[in-house]
C-alpha positions in Angstrom: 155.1 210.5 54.1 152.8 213.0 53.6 153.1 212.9 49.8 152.7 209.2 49.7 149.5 210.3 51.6 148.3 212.7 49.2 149.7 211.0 45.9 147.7 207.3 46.9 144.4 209.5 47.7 144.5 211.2 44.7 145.1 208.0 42.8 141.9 207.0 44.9 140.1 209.6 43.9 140.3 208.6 39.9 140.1 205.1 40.0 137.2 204.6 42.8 138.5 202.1 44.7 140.9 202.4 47.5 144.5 201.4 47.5 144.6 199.3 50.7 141.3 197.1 50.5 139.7 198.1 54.3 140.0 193.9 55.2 143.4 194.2 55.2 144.2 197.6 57.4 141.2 195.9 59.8 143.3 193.0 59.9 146.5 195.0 60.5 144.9 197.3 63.3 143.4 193.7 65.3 147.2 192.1 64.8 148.9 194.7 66.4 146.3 195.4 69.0 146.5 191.6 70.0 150.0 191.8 69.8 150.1 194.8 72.2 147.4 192.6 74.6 149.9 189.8 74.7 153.0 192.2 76.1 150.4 193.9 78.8 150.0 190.5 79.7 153.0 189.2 79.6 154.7 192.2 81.7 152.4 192.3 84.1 151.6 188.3 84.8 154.7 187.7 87.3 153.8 190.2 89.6 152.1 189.9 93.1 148.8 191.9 93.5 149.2 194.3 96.6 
């Protein structure tokens, strides 16, 4: 993992624009963080406050 890391930065590096355009790992991170929101909720929605 590491070198796939290293080897895409360096590639980076030479060419000046990155790999992974920024959109799409913003777009990734707010999926998954959504996705995360909707189990919270989902676990938590049949219980009885106390």
């Amino acid at each position: 993992m590491l070198s796939t890391v290293t080897t895409l930065a360096a590639e980076t590096a030479e060419h000046g624009e990155p790999a992974i355009p920024p959109v799409f790992v913003g777009v990734i991170a707010l999926g998954l963080l959504i996705v995360l929101l909707l189990a919270v909720v989902s676990f938590g929605g049949g219980r009885e406050h106390s």
